[in-house]
Every structure is written in C-alpha cells, then in structure tokens.
Rosetta silent file (secondary structure, phi, psi, omega in degrees, C-alpha in Angstrom):
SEQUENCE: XXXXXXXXXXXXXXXXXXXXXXXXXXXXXXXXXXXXXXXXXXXXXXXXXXXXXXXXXXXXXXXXXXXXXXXXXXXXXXXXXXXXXXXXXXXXXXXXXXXXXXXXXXXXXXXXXXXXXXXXXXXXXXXXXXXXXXXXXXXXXXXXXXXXXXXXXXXXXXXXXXXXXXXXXXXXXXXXXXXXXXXXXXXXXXXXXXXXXXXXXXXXXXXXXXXXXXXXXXXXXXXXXXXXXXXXXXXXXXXXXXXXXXXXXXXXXXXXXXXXXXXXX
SCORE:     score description
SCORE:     0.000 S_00000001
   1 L     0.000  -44.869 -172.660  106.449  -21.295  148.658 S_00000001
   2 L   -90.397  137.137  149.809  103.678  -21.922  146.044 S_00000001
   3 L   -88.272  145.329 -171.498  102.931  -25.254  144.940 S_00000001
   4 H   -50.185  -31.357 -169.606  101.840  -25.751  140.907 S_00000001
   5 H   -60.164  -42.235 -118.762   98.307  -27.523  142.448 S_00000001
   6 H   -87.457  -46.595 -177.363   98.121  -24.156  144.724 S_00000001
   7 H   -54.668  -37.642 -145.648   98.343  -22.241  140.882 S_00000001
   8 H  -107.594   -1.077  150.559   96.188  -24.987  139.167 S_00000001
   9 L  -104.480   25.873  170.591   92.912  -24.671  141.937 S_00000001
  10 L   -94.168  -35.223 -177.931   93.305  -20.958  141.918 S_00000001
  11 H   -60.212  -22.395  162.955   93.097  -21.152  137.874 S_00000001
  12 H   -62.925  -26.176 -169.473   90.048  -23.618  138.505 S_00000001
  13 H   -82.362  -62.421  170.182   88.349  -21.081  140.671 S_00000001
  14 H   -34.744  -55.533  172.597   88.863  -18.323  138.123 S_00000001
  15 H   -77.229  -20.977  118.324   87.340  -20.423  134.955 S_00000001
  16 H    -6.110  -68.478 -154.727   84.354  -21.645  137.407 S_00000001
  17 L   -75.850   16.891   58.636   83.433  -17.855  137.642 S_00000001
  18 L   -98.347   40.521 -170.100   83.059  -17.566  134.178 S_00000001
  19 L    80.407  179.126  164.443   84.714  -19.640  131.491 S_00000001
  20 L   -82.766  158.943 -165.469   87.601  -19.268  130.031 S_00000001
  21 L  -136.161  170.657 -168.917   89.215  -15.542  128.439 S_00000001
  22 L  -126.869   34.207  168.204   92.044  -15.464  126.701 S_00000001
  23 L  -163.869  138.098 -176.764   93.481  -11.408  128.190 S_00000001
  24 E  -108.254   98.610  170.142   93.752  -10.738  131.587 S_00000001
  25 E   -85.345  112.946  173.348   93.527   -6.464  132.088 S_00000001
  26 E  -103.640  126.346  165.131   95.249   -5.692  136.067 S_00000001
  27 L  -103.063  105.669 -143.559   93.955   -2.211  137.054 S_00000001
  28 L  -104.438 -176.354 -147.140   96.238    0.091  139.148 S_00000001
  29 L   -63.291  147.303 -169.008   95.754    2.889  141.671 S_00000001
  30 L    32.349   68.187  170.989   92.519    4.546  141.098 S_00000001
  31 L  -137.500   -4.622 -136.405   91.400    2.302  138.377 S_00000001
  32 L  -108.747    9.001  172.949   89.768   -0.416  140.311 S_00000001
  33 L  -107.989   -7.978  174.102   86.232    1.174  139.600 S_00000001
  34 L   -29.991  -34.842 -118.895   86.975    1.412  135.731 S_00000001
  35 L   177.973   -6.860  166.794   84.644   -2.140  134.968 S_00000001
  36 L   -73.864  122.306 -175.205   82.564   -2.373  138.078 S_00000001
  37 L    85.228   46.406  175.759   79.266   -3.938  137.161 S_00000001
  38 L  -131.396   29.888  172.136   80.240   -4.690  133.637 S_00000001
  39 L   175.723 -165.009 -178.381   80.596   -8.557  134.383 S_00000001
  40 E  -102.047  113.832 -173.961   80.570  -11.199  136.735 S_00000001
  41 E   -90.965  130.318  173.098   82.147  -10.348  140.077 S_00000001
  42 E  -156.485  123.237  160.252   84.175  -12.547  142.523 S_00000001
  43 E   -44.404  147.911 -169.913   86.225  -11.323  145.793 S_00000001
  44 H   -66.153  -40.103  175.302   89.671  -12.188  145.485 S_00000001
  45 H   -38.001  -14.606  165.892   88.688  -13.725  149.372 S_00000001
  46 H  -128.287   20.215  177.658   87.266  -16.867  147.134 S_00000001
  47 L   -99.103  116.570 -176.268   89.730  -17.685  144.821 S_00000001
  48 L   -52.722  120.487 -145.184   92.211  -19.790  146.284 S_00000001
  49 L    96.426  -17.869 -176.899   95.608  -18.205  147.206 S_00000001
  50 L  -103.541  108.990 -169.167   94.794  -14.876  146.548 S_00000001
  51 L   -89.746 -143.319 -174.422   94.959  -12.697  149.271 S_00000001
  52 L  -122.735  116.602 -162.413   93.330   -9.206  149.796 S_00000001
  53 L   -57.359  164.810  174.141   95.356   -6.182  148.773 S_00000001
  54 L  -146.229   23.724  168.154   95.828   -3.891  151.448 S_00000001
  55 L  -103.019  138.337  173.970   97.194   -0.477  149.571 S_00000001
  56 L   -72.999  128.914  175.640   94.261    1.976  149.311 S_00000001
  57 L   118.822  -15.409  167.688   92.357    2.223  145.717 S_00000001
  58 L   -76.508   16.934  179.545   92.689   -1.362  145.425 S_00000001
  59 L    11.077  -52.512 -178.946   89.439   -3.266  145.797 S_00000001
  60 L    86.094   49.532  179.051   90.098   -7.259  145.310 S_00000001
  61 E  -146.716  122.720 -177.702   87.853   -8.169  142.712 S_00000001
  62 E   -61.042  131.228  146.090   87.787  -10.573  139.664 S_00000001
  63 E  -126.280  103.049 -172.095   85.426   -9.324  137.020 S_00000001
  64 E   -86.229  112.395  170.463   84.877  -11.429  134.226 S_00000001
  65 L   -86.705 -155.358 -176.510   83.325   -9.625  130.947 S_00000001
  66 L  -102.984    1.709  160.938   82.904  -10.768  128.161 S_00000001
  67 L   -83.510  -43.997 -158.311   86.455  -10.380  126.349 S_00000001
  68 L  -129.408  177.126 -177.392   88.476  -10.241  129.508 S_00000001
  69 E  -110.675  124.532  168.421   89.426  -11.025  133.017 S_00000001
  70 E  -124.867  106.315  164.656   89.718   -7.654  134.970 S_00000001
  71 E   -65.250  111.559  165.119   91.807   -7.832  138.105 S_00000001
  72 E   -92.521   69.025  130.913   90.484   -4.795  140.116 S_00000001
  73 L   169.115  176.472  174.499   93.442   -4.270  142.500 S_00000001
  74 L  -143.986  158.983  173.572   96.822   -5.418  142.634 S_00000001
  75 L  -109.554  163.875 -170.679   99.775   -6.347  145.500 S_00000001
  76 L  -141.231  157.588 -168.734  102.947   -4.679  146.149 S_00000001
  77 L   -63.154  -19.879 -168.359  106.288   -5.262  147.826 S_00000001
  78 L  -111.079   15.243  148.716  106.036   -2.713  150.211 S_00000001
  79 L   -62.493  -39.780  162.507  102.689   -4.364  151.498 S_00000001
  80 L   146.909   26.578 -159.239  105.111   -7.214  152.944 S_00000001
  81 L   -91.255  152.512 -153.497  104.602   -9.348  149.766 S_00000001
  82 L   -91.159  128.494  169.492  107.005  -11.531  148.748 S_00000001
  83 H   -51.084  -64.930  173.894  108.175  -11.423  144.462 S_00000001
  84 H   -39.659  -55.890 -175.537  107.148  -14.506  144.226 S_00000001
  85 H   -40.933  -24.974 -147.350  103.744  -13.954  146.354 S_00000001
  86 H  -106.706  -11.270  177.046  103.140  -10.766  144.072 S_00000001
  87 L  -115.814   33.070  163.981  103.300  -13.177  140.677 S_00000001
  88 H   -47.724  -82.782 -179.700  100.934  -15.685  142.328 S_00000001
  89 H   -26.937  -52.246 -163.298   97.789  -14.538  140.112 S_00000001
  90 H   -52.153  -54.327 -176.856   99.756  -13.954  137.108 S_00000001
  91 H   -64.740   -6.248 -152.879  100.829  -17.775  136.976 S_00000001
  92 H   -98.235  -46.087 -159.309   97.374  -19.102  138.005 S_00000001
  93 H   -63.329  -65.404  173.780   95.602  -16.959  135.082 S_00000001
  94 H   -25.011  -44.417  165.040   98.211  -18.412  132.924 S_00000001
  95 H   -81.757    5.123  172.893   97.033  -21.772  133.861 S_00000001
  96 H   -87.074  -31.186 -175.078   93.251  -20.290  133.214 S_00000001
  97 L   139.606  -26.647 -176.074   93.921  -20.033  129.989 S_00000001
  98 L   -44.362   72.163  162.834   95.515  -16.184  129.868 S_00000001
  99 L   -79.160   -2.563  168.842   98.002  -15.754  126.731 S_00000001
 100 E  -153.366  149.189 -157.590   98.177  -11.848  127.070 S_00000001
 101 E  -136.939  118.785 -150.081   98.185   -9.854  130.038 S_00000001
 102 E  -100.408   89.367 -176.013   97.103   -5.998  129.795 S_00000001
 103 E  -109.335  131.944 -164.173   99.039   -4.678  133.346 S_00000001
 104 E  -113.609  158.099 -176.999   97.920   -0.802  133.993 S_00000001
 105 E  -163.519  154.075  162.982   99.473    1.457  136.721 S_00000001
 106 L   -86.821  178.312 -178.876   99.734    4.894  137.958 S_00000001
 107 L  -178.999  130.698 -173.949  102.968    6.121  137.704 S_00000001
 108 E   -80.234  172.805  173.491  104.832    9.118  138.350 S_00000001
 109 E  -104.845  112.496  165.975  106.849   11.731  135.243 S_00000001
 110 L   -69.642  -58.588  176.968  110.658   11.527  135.280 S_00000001
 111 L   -46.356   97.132 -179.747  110.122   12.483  131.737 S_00000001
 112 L   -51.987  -29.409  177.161  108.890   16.625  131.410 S_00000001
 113 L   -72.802    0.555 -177.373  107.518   15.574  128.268 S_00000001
 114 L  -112.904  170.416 -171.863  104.787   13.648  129.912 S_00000001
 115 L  -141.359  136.265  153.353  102.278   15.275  131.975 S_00000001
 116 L    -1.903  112.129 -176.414   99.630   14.549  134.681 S_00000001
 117 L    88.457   -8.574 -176.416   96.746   12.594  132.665 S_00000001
 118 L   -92.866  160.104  155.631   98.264   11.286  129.917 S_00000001
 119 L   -47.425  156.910   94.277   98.330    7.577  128.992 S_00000001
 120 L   -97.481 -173.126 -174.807  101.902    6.063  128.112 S_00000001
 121 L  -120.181  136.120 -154.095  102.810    3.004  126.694 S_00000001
 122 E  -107.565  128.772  175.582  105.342    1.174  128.644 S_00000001
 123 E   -76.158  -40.284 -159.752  108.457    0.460  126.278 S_00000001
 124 E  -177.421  140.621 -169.225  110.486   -1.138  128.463 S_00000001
 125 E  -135.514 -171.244 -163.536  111.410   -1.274  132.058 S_00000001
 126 L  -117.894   95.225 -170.089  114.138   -0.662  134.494 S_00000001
 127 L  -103.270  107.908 -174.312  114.652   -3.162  137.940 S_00000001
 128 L  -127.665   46.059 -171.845  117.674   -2.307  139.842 S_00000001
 129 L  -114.842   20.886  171.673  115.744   -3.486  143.215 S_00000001
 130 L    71.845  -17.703 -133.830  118.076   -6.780  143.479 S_00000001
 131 L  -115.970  177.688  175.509  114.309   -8.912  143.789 S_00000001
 132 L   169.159  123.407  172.393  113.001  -11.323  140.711 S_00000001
 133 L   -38.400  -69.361 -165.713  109.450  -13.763  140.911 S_00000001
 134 L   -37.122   12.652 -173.906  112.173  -16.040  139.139 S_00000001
 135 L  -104.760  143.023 -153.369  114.532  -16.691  142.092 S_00000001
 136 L    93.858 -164.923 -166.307  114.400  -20.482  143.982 S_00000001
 137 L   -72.690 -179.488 -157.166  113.922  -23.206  142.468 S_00000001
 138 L  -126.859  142.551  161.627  112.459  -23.062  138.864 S_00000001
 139 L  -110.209   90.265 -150.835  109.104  -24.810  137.547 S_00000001
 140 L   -54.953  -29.647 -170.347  109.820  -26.125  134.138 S_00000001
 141 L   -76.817   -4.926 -179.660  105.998  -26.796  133.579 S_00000001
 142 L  -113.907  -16.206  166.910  105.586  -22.628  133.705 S_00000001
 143 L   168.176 -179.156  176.058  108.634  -21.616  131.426 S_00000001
 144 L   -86.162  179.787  179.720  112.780  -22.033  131.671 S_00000001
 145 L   -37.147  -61.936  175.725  115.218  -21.098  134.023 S_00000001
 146 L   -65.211    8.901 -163.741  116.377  -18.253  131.781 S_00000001
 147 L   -25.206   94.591  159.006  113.984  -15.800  130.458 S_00000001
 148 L   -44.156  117.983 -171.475  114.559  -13.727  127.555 S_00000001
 149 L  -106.788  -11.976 -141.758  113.383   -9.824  128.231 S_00000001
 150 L   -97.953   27.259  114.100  114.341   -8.046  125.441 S_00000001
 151 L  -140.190   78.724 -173.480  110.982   -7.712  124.458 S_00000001
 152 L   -24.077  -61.379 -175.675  109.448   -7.708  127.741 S_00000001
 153 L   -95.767  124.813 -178.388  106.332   -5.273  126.646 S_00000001
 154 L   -63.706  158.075  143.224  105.403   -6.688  123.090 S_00000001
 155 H  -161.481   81.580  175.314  105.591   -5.194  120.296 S_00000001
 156 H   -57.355  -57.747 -154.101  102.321   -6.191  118.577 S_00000001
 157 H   -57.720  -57.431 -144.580  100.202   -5.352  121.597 S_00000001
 158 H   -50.097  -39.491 -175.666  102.260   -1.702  121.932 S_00000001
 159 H   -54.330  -45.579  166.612  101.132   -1.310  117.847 S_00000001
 160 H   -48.373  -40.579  171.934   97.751   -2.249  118.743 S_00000001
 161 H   -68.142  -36.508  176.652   97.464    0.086  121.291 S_00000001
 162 H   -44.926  -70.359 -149.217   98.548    2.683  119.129 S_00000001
 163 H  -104.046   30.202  150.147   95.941    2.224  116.822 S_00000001
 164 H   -87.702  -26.489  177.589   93.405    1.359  119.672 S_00000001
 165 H   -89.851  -17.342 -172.398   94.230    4.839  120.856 S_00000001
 166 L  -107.720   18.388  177.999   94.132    6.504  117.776 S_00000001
 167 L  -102.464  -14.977 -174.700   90.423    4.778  116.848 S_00000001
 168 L  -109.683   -6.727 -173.468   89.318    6.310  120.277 S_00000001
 169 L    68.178   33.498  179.489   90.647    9.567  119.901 S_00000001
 170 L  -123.316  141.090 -167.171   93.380    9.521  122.724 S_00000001
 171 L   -95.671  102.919 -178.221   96.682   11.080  122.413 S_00000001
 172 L  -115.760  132.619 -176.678   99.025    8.256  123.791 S_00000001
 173 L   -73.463 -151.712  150.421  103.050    8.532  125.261 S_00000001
 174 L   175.169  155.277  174.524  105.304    6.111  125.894 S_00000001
 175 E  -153.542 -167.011  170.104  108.216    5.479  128.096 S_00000001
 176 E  -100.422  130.723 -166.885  110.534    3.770  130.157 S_00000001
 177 E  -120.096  151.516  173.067  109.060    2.640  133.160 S_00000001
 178 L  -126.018   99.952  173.652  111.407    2.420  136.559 S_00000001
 179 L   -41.493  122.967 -173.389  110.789    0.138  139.400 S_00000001
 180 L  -139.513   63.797 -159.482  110.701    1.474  142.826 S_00000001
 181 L   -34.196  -22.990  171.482  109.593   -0.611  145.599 S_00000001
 182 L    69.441  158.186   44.431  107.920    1.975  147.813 S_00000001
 183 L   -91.717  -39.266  179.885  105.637    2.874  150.026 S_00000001
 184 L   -23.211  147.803  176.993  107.936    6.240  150.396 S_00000001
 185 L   -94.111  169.899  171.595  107.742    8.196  146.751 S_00000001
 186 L   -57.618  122.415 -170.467  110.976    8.603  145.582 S_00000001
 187 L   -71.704  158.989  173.224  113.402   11.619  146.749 S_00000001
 188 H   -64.904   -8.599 -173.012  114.276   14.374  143.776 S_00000001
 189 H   -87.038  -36.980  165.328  117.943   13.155  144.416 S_00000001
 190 H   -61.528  -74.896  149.405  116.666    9.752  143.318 S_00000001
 191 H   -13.982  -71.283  170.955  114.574   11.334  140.247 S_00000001
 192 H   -43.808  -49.326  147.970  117.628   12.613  138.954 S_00000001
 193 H   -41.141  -30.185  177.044  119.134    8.850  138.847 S_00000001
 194 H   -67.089  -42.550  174.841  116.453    7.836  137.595 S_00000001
 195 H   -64.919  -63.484  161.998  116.588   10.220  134.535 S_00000001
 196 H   -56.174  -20.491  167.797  119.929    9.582  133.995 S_00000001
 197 H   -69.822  -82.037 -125.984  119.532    5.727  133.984 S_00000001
 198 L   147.854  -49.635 -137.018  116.493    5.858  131.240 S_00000001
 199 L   -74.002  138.797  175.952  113.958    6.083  133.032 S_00000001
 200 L  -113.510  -18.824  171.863  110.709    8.095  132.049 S_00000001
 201 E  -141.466  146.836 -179.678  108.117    6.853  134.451 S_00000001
 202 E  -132.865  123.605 -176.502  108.410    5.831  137.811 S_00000001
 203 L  -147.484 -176.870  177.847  105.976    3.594  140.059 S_00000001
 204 L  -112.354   38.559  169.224  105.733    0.791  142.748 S_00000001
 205 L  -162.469 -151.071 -179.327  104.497   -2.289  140.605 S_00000001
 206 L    96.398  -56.422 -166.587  104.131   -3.592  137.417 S_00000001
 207 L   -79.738  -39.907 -178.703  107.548   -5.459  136.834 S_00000001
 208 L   -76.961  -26.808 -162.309  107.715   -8.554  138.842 S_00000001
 209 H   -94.842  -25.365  140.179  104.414   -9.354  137.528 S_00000001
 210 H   -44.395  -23.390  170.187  105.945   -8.514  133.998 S_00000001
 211 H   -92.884  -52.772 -163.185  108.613  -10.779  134.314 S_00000001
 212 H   -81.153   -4.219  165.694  106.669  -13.746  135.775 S_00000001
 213 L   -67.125  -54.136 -165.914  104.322  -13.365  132.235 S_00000001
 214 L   -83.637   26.810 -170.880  107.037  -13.964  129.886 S_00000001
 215 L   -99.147  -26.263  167.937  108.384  -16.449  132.040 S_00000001
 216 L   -80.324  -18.586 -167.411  105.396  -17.913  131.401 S_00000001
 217 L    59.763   61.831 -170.872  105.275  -16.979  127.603 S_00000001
 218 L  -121.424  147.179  146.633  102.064  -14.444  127.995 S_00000001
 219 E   -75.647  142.463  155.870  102.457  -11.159  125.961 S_00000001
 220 E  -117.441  125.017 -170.123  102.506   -8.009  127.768 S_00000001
 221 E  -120.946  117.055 -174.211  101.359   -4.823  127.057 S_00000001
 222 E  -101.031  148.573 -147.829  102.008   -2.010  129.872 S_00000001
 223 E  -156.252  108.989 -178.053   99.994    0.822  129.972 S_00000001
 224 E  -112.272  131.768  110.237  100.940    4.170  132.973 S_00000001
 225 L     5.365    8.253 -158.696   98.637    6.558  134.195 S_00000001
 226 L   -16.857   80.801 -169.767  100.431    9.689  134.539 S_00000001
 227 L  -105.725    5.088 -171.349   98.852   10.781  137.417 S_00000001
 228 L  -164.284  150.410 -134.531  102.219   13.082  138.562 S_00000001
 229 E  -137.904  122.580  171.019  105.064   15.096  137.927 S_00000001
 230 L   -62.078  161.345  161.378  107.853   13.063  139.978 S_00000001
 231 L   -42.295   97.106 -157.352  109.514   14.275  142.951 S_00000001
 232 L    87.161  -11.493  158.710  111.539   17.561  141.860 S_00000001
 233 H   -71.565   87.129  178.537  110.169   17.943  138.208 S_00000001
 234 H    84.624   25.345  177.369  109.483   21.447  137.666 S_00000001
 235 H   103.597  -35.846  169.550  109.604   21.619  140.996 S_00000001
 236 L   -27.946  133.815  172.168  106.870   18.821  142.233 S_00000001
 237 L  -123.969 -171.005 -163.947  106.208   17.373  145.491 S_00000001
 238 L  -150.137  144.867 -163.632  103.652   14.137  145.660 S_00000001
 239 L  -125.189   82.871  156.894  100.522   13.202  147.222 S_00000001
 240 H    19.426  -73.993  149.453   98.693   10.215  147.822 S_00000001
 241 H   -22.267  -70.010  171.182   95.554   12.392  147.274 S_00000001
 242 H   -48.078  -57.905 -167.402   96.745   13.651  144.243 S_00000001
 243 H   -74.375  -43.496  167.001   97.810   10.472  142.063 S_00000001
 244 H   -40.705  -73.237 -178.062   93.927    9.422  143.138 S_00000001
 245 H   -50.894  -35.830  132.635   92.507   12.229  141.678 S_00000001
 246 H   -50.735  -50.583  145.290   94.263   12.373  138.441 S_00000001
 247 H    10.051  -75.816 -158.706   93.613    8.505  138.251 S_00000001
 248 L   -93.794   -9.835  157.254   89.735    8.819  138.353 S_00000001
 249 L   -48.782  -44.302 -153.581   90.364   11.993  136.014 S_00000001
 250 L   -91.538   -6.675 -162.769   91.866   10.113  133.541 S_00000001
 251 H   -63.905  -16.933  170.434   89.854    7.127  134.248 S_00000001
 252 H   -42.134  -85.955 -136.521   86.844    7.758  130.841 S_00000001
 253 H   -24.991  -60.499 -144.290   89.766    7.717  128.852 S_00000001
 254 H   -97.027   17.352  167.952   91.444    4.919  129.968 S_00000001
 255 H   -95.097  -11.971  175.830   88.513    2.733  130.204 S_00000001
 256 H  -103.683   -7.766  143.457   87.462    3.206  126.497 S_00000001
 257 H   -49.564  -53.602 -158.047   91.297    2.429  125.599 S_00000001
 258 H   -80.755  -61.785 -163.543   91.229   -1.001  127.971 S_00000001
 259 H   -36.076  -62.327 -163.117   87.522   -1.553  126.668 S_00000001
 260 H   -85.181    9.567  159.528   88.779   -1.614  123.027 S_00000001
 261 H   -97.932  -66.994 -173.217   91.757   -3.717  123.367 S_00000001
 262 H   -47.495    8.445  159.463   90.281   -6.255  124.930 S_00000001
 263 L  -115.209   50.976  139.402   88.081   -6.593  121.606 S_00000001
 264 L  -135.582  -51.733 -179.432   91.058   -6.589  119.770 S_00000001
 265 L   -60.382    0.000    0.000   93.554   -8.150  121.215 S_00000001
C-alpha cells in the first residue's frame, strides 16, 4: 500500500519540525497530555501519510523536545486500520533517524499481582490475532523477510528502565503483554485463556508497531499503564471511563519515568 518515498517525505516532514532525535516515546490512552507544551508541536494532519486517530484520548500530535519525538496518540485495528497502515509512523521515524522506540499503553491485569496504577515493563508479548505489519511483499531497504523476536522488548532498555524507575522513586512490574484487537474488552471466558497462555497484561495496541521496529532494527522498550483489573479478575467489569481516569492518575508518575529515559537512553 505504502510506498518507501510515501515513508521517506513523512520522515522529511518530521526532521523539518525539529531536527533530528534519536528515541521516539508513543503515548497511549490517557497519556496524550503527558508532554503538551514541552516542545515543538505539529498535527499529525501535516505530516504526510499520517492520518488522524479517531479512538478517544488520542490527540494527533508530534512534539519534538529536546531528547525525543513524542507521538501523542496512536492508531488501532479496530479503528479500520490496516497492520500495515498502523506501522506507517514507526517506519517513517525510522527513516528520521529513530534507533529506539519507547511504545506506552494502557492495558488491562490478567495478572492479580498487578494492580490499577502501576507501571509494568513489557517482557514480551503474545499475538495470536492471525495479522503481522510484515505480510506482502517485503522492503529489503527497511529490514529482512524474517525477523528475529526473541528479544522483541530489549533487554538494555528494560534494565534501564529499571534503574530509571528506581532513580525516580517508582515501584515498577513487568509482564507479558497479550494482543487483543478490540474495540469490545475482552470477555472473563477469554481472560482465563489469556492467563493460561502467559499472558499478564492485556490491551488493543502496541504489537504490530513492535514488530515493524525490529523489523526495522529499532530497540524497543514497552512500558503498560495498568489502568484495570481485566474482565473477571477479582471479579472486575471495565469501563472506558475508568481506564481514563486511572491513566491521568498515574500520568505524574509516568511522565517523570518517560522524561528520564529519554535523557538516558
């Protein structure tokens, strides 16, 4: 669908609005105010190729500080977006200049040990949704056919975070994160599969755009939200409402976390 020029004047558009950065941070639901007015702003509406999310909490705005690139929304398959469509950005920033890519999410807890507000650190993740950016033909100038996952989420960055989190004073998880295409949340009959697969966190992004990084040869470092107790944990039902509000709860935290890895990383 995408041609490499269509990649190489959205990556022109991007380094235009402020130079080049060498970490890209993507900020998930009820994050996308984390970094507003901390840089130089541009609508997604003028970078070429990039359309305008349409899931609410998602804003559509570049903001280039002075470490990083901060994508202020993201798109998702159950908008109508395509895998490929949904790793546009990822490849363009690559051609900006982008060797590590900081992708943040809300995400609900399969896992009882995590709870509403905390941070994890995404270990590893789970796609059983048939879909892959990688599928058509292949563009040898962005990486091979074949992509080696097994260590999808690095792990430098995940050490780094650690001791980005423990220089900030935040008590940081980790898990297994499990891919769910959405918009529907997930039934508790589903949760339970989920559990039993691996999985410890469950959301509706992250992964295709995880995949089309190392395909690219970017580091990744994934970084959930808790913002919920999944569907059937202890009982839980799930709210729209809800995952917002823990979001912009948790959001101090996780902006003096993003803040100090991008001056590290």
């Amino acid at each position: 669908m995408y041609r490499f020029e269509d990649h190489e004047a959205a990556a022109r558009s991007i380094v235009k609005a402020g130079g080049k950065r060498h970490t890209a941070v993507v900020l998930g639901s009820g994050m996308g105010s984390l970094f507003k007015g901390r840089g130089i702003s541009v609508p997604y509406s003028e970078i070429p190729g990039f359309p305008q999310p349409t899931a609410p909490m998602h804003r559509g705005e570049l903001i280039v500080t002075d470490n990083a690139y901060i994508l202020c929304g993201r798109y998702h398959r159950y908008e109508g977006y395509s895998a490929e469509e949904l790793s546009f950005y990822i490849r363009s920033l690559k051609l900006a200049g982008v060797e590590t890519v900081i992708l943040t999410n809300a995400a609900g807890a399969v896992n009882p040990a995590l709870r509403p507000g905390d941070i994890a650190v995404i270990t590893d993740h789970i796609n059983l949704s048939g879909e892959n950016p990688l599928i058509g033909e292949n563009d040898e100038r962005f990486g091979e056919r074949f992509t080696d996952m097994s260590d999808a989420y690095s792990p430098r960055l995940r050490t780094i975070a650690a001791e980005c989190a423990k220089s900030c004073g935040i008590d940081i998880k980790e898990g297994v994160y499990f891919y769910m295409s959405g918009p529907s949340y997930e039934t508790p009959a589903e949760i339970r599969a989920i559990s039993v697969l691996g999985g410890d966190l469950v959301g509706m992004s992250t992964v295709f755009e995880c995949i089309a990084a190392r395909h690219c040869g970017m580091e990744v470092l994934g970084l959930s939200c808790v913002t919920n107790m999944a569907c059937g944990v202890g009982g839980a039902s799930v709210s729209s409402e809800d995952v917002g509000k823990t979001a912009a709860e948790a959001g101090e935290k996780m902006y003096r976390l993003l803040n100090k890895l991008a001056e590290t990383v």
